[in-house]
N, C-alpha and C positions, 0 to 999 in steps of 0.2 A: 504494500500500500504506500505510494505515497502523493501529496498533496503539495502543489510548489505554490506558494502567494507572494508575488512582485508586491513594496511596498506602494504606498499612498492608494490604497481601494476602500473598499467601503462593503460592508458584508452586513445587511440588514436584521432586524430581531427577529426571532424565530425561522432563519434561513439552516436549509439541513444541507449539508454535502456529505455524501458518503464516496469514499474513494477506495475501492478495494486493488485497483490495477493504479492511474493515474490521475489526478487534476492537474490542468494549470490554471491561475488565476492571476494576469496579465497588470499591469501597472496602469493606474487611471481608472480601473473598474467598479462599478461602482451595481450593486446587487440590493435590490431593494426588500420589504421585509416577506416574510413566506415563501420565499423561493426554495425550490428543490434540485439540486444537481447531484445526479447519481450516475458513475462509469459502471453499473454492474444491474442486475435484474435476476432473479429464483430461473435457475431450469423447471420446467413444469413436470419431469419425469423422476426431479428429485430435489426439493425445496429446502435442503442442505447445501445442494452446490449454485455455483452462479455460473452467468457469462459476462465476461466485463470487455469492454473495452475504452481507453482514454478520451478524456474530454478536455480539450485546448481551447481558454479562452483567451482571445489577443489583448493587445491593450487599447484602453477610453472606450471598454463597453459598456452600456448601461443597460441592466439587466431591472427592468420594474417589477413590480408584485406579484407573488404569486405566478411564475414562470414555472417551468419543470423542463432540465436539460436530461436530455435523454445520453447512454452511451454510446460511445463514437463518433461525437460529432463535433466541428469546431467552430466557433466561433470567430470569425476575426474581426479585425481593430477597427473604431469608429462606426460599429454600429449597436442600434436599439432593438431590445427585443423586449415588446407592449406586454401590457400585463396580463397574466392566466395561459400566454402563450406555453405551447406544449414542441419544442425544438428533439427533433428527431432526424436534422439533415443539416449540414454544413449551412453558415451563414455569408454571404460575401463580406467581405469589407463595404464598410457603407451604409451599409444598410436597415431598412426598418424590417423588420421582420414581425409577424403576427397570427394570432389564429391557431386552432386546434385541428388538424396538424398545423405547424408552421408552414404560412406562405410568405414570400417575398412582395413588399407594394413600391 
């Protein structure tokens, strides 16, 4: 397990990150409260084991309430992702990102 955080971010009250393979958590980032980021998820055939894989967030993203990053996906630098969003695919730089799945606007 482990969890890298660039200083000057911002990690909001009651935000959960579980990291069983990787996180990164990028400089400028700013994660607002109830957010969830998790690099792993239950196999269904045996809810002892997992599958994980890394979650890369760039830097100056700002991450609003109540998101859910999914494993394996990255985020990169200078973009927004709105709140309640559910991130299960790469985000561009740039960009706003929204919606359950996450769409690109």
């Amino acid at each position: 397990m482990f969890l890298k955080e660039e200083k000057q971010k911002f990690i909001g009250i009651g935000s959960i990150i579980v990291s069983r393979e990787y996180i990164s958590i990028g400089k400028g980032t700013h994660v607002a409260e109830y957010t969830v980021i998790r690099d792993q998820d239950h196999l269904i055939s045996d809810l002892n084991k997992f599958h994980t894989k890394p979650i890369i967030i760039k830097e100056n993203v700002w991450i609003c309430n109540k998101v859910s990053i999914l494993k394996g996906t990255t985020i990169n630098s200078n973009s927004i992702l709105g709140a309640h969003a559910v991130v299960n695919k790469d985000i561009p730089a740039n960009s706003l990102a929204v919606g359950i799945p996450v769409e690109i606007k």
